[in-house]
N, C-alpha and C positions, 0 to 999 in steps of 0.2 A: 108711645109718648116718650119726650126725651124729659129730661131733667130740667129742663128749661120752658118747660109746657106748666110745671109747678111752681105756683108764686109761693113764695118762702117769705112771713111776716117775720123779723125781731122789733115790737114795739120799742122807740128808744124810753119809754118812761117802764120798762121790765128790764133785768139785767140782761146781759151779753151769754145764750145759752151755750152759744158755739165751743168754746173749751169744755163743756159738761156731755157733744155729742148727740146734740138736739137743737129744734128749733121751737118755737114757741107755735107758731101757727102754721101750717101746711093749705094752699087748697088747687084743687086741680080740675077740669071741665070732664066729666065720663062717667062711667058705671064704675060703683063700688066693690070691690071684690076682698072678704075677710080670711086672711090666714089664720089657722090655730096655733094655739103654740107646738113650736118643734125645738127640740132640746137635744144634745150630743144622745143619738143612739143608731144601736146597730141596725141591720135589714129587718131584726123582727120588733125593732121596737125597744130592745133591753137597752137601759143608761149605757156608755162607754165610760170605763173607767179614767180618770184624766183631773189632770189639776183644774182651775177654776178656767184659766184661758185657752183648755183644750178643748173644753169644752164649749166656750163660746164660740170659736173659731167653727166648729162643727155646728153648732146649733146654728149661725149663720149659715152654714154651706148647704144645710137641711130646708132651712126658709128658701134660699136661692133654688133649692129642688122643688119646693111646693108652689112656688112662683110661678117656674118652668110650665111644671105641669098646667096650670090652666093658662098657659101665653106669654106670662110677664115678668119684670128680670127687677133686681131693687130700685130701678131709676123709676118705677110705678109706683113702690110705697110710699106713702102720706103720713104714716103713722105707725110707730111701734111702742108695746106693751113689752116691758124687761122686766123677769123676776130674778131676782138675786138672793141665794140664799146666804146667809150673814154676811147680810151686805157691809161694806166698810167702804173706804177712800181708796184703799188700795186696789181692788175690787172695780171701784167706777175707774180710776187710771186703763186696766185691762179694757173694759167695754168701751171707754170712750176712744181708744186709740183702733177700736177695732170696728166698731161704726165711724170716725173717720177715714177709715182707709179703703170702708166700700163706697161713704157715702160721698165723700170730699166733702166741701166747703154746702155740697146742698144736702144739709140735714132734717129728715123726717122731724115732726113733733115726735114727743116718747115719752111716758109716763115711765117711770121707774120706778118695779116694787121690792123694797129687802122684806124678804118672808124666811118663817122658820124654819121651813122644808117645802116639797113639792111632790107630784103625784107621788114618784117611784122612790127607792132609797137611791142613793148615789147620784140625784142626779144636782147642781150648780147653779143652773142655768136655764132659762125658757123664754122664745122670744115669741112676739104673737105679734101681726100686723094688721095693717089695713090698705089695702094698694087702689089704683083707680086707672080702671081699663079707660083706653082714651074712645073718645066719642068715633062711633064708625070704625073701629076696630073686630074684626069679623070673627076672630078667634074667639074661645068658649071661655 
């Protein structure tokens, strides 16, 4: 599926979400396929140590691994869950220039959550999705 198989809603009576790094509505024709969240860590799993946007940067590159792995690449996902630990503005500035820059102009929905903490100590960050394998697509 290209990026262009996904109709992308911004209702005009909802604001403009595109500077915030999302879209309001996603939908796309195919089987559902749910990533969990992947957060900056190493091979066995341990957080990487790293400021806020080294982390997201890696958390991204981890979702693109888990994507892989069952066929599919970001221009499949529909939907991403972000947890941000003390979240702030400055904080959305980093994410949202960093889901622009994978996703361009066609932005997933995405709920954003600021939370106190997350499973491990050290960790920032955690992205979770929702992708959609295209109809007739053979892969697992």
């Amino acid at each position: 599926m290209t990026s262009d198989q996904r109709t992308i809603t911004n209702p005009p009576a909802l604001h403009d979400p595109t500077p915030f790094g999302y879209s309001h509505a996603v939908s796309a024709p195919g089987e559902l396929v749910v990533i969990g969240g992947q957060y900056a860590s190493d091979a066995t799993g341990v957080p990487v140590p790293g400021d806020f946007a080294a982390q997201v940067e890696l958390s991204f590159e981890r979702l693109r691994s888990a994507l892989g792995g069952v066929g599919l690449g970001l221009e499949h996902v529909v939907r991403l869950g972000t947890f941000v630990v003390d979240h702030d503005l400055a904080k959305l500035e980093v994410l949202g220039k960093a889901l622009h820059a994978r996703f361009g102009d066609r932005l997933p929905a995405q709920t954003l959550s600021g939370v106190a903490s997350l499973a491990l100590p050290g960790m920032l960050f955690e992205v979770d999705a929702l992708a959609v394998r295209p109809p007739g697509d053979p892969r697992p």
